[in-house]
N, C-alpha and C positions, 0 to 999 in steps of 0.2 A: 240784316239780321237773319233773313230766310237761309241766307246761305251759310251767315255762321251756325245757324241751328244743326243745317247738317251736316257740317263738320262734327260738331259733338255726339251728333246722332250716331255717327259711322263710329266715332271715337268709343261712347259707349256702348254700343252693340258689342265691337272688339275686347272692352275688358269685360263684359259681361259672361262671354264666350270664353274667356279666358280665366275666368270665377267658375265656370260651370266645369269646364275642365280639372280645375283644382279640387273641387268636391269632390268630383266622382272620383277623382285619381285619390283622394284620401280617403271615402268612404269604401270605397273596396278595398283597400289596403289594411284595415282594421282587423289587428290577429283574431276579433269574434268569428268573422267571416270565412279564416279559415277551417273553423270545425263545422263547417256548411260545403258536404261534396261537390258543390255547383260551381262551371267554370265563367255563372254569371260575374260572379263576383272578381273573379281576375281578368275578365274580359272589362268590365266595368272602368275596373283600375286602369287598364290598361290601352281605353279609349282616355281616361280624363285624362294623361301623360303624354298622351301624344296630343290632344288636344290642347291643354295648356301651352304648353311647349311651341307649339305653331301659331295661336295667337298672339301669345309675348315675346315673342320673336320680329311682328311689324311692327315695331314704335322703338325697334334696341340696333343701334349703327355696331355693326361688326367690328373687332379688334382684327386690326393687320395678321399680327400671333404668325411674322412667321420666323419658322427656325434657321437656327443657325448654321453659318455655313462650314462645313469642315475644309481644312486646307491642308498644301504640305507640310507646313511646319508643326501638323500633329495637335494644333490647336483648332477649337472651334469658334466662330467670328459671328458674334452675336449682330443682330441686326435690329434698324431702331428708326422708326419713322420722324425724322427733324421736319420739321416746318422751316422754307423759305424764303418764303413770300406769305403772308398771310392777311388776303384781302375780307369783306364782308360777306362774299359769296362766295368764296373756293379760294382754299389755300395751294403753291406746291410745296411740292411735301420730297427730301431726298431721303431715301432710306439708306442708311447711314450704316456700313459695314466694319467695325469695328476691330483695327490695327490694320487696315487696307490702304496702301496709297492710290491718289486717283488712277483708274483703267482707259486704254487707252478707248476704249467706245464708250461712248453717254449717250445715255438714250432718255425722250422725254415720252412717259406714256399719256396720249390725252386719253381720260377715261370718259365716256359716256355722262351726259345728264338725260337721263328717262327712267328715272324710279328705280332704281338702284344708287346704293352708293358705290364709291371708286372701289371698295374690294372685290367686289367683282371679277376685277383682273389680277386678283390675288395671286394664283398660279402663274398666270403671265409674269408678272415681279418675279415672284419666287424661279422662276426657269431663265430666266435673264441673268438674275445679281451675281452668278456666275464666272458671267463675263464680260458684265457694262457694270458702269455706274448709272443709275438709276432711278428718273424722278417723276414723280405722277402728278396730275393734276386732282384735287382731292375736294370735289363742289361739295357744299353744304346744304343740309336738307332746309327750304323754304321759310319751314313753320317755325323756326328758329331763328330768323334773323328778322329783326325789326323792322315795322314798318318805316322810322326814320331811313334806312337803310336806302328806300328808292329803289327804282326798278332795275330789274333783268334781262334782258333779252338774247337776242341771237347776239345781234351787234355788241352788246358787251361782252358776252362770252368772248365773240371775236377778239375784241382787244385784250381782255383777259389773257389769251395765248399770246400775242403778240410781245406785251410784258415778260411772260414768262420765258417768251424765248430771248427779248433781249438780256432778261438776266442770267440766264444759263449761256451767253456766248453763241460765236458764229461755229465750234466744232461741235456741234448737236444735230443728234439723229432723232428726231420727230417720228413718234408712232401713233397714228389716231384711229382709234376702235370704234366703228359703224358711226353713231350719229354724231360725233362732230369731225366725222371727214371733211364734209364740206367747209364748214368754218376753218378748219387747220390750214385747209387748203386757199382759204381767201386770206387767212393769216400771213402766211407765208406769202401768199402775193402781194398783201399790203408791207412788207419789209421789204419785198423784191423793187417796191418802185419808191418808197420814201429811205429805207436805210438798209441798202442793200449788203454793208458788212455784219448785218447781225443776223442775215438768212441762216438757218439751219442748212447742215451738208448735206443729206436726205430728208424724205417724206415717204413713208409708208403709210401708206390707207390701208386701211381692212374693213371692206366689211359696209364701206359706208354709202348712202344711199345720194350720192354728185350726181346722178341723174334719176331721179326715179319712175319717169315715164320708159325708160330704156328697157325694162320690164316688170310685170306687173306681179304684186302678191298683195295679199290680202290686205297690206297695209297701206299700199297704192291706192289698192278702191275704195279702204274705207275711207282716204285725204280725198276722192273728188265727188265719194254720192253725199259726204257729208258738207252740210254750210257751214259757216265761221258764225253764224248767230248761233246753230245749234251745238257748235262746241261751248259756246259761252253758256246756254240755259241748262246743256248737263252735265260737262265735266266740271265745271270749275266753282269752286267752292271759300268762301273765308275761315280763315285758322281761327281755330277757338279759342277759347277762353284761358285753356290749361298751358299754352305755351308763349315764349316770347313775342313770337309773329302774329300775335293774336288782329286782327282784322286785314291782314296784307292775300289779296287772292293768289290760291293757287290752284292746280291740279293737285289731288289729295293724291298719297302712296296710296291707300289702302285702296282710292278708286282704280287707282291704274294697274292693281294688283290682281283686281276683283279681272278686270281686263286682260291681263296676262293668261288666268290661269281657265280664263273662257275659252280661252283658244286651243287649250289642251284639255280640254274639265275630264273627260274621263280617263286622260292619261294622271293624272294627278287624284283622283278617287282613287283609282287602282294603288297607287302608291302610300295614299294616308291610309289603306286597308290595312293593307298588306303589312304595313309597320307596325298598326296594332296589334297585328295577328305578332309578329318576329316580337314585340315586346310582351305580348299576354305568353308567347312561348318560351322566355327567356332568351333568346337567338339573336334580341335587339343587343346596340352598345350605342351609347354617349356620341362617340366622335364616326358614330357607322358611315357609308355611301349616303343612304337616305337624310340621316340629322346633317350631315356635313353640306348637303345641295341645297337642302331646305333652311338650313338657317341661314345662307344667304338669301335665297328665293326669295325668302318671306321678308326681309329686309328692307322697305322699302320708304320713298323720302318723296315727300312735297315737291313739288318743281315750279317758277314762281309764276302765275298766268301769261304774263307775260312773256315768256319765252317759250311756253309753248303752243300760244295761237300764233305768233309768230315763226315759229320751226314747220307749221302746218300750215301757212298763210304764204311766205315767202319760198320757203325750199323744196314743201311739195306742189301744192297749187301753184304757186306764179312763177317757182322752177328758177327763181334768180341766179343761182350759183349755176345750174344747169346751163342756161342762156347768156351766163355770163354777162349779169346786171344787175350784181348783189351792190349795195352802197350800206358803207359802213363811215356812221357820224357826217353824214352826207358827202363821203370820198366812193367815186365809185373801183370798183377792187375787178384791176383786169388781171384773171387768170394768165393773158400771153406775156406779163410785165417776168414772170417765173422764167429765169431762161439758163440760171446755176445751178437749181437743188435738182438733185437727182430723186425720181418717184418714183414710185413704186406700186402698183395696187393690188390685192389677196383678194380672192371670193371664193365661197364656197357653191358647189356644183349642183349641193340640196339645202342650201340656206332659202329659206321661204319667208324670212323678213328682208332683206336686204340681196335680190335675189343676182345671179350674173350677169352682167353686162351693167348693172347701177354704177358701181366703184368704175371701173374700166374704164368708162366712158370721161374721167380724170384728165387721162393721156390725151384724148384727142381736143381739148380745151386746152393744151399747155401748148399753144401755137411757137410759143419762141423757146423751145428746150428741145436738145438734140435725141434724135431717137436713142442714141446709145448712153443717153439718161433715163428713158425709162423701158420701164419693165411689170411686168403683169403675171401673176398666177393664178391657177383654178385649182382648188382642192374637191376634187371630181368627189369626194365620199361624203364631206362635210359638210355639216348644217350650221348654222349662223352659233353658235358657240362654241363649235368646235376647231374655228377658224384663226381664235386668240387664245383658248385652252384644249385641255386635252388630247390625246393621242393625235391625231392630225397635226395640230400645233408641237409638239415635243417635238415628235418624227418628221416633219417634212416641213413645216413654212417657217420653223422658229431658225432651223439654218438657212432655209436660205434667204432672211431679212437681217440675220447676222453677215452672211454674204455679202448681200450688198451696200452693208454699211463697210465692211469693208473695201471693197470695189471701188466703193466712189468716194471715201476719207483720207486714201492714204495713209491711213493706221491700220493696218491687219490686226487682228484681234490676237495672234500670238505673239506682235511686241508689247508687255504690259510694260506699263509705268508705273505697278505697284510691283511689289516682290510676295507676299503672299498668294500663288497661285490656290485659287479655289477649286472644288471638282462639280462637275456638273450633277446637279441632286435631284432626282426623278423627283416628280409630283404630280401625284396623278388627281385629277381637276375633279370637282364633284360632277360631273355630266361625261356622257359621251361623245363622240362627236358630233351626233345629230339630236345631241340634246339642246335645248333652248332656254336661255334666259332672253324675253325681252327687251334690247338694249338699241 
């Protein structure tokens, strides 16, 4: 009960915060206030609007929303997330391009579980559906799925992918963004030695953290000055009352949020200023750079304890996938069993979570795969988000992982197997390149 206490604690603080925003953003707003020449009163208003707005934004899962794609044929091809597969913890999910025959690249995006949901790679999708077909993996926030439901961990995640790739087939191109590199990558090793027709034809890693000793960032040291008892007495917490999952532990969002944004606190003061300032001066808008980065940012989802004393127990402290002595359902998963798919790994050159040489180090664990299967990039400007969205991503690493899906499929991406050619549709990502989301 201690701990479901402070689940609700945090719970209510957040709508309380998000009550207090709503006042002041209507008591300033009152046409009394404006035959009062004081720019109290629209400063007022215009802290409770950004204020509301940013605490009701962590407990609300983003809509996909994206647009449509225009083609030659002078029509526009609405797009639409189907669910198929849909498990108790994470569905995939194909976004369904509408009067499109299949393309000949497919790609599966694994997206992240660490406190965000899958839209995250919103952009990513959207700069893709271009020219794959295109399907994500789409986890569920914690505090929503029942306790009947049973646990979570790495190792199911693991087979999670596994399924997923055996139903999507052996022509799939696998892309996994920072933390479930490693698992994709013991995924595909566990196909490569029990059902080796349902490997995927590539692996692209981005981003993710296969060796973490290889070098060090802040998120290294906080995995080995911290214990696994003291992750249990302060991060993890029981779901309350108000939702489904109510008594199932987890890592709370808003705790890991509170965490995210400690890392940057006064890059992100500066930002909720500054927005006040842009909307007390009229200069703000609804869908601006600022509302559009932060209402994903602030979006954030339970994760279930279990998989993440575990993601911090085995992957960075005991380095299993590292050392190549991860066991999954007590099979253990050798990396050199990989000796078909072609790999690939991305880092960014100023990513300070997931820093260079983590991902990389992939290649030299795929003992039975020809060097002229794999391949390595460094995006020298990039920070750890700009490595899957954003200018960095558009411009230089999204060709060439279209490349070498090409390269090593045997389908060039200019034989299509549909006839509505699409046109490639700029989308510029809410971050920079060496902006950071937590992932």
């Amino acid at each position: 009960m201690r701990f479901m206490a402070a689940y609700d604690l945090m719970e209510s603080a957040r709508n309380a915060n998000a009550w207090l925003g709503a006042t002041a953003r209507t008591f300033g707003s009152f046409p009394a206030t404006a035959m009062v020449p004081h720019p109290m009163f629209r400063m007022m208003a215009a802290w409770g609007e950004v204020t509301e707005r940013t605490f009701n934004r962590m407990v609300v899962k983003p809509d996909w929303n994206i647009a449509a794609l225009p083609g030659q044929d002078g029509r526009d091809h609405t797009v639409t997330p189907v669910p198929v597969l849909e498990r108790p913890f994470g569905d995939l999910i194909r976004f369904d391009v509408q009067g499109r025959e299949p393309m000949a690249r497919r790609i599966l995006l694994v997206a992240p579980m660490s406190g965000h949901y899958a839209t995250l790679l919103r952009s990513t999708v959207t700069s893709l559906l271009p020219d794959a077909d295109v399907w994500i993996t789409d986890w569920h926030n914690a505090r929503d799925i029942p306790v009947s439901a049973g646990k979570f961990d790495i190792e199911d995640y693991t087979l999670y992918l596994v399924d997923f790739m055996k139903e999507l087939g052996p022509d799939l191109n696998v892309v996994a963004v920072c933390q479930p590199a490693p698992l994709a990558l013991a995924a595909t090793a566990l196909l490569a030695e029990e059902e080796p027709e349902a490997q995927p034809r590539t692996l692209t890693l981005i981003g993710g953290p296969i060796d973490p000793d290889a070098a060090a960032t802040d998120v290294t040291d906080f995995g080995r000055r911290v214990t696994m008892g003291q992750l249990e007495q302060s991060m993890l917490q029981r779901v309350g009352f108000q939702y489904p999952g109510v008594g199932r532990m987890v890592y709370p969002g808003l705790l890991q949020l509170a965490s995210f944004m400690s890392m940057n606190g006064e890059k992100h003061a500066t930002a909720m200023r500054d927005q006040i300032l842009a909307v007390a001066g009229g200069t703000a808008a609804d869908h601006d750079k600022h509302n559009r980065f932060y209402d994903e940012y602030l979006a954030v989802m339970d994760m279930t304890a279990e998989f993440y004393l575990s993601t911090v127990e085995r992957i960075f402290k005991g380095l299993e996938i590292a050392q190549n002595r991860f066991l999954v359902d007590g099979r253990q998963v050798d990396i050199g069993k990989i000796t078909s798919v072609a790999v690939k790994t991305v880092e960014g050159g100023k990513d300070d979570i997931t820093a260079p040489g983590q991902c990389v180090a992939a290649l030299e664990m795929l003992t039975g795969l020809p060097d002229d299967k794999k391949a390595s990039y460094v995006e020298p400007e990039a920070g750890h988000y700009g490595i899957f969205a954003g200018g960095s991503w558009r411009r230089n690493i999204r060709p060439l992982v279209l490349d070498f899906i090409d390269t090593n499929s045997g389908k060039p991406g200019s034989k299509r197997r549909g006839k509505p050619h699409l046109k490639t549709v700029k989308n510029d990502g809410p971050a920079d390149d060496t902006g950071r989301m937590a992932v």
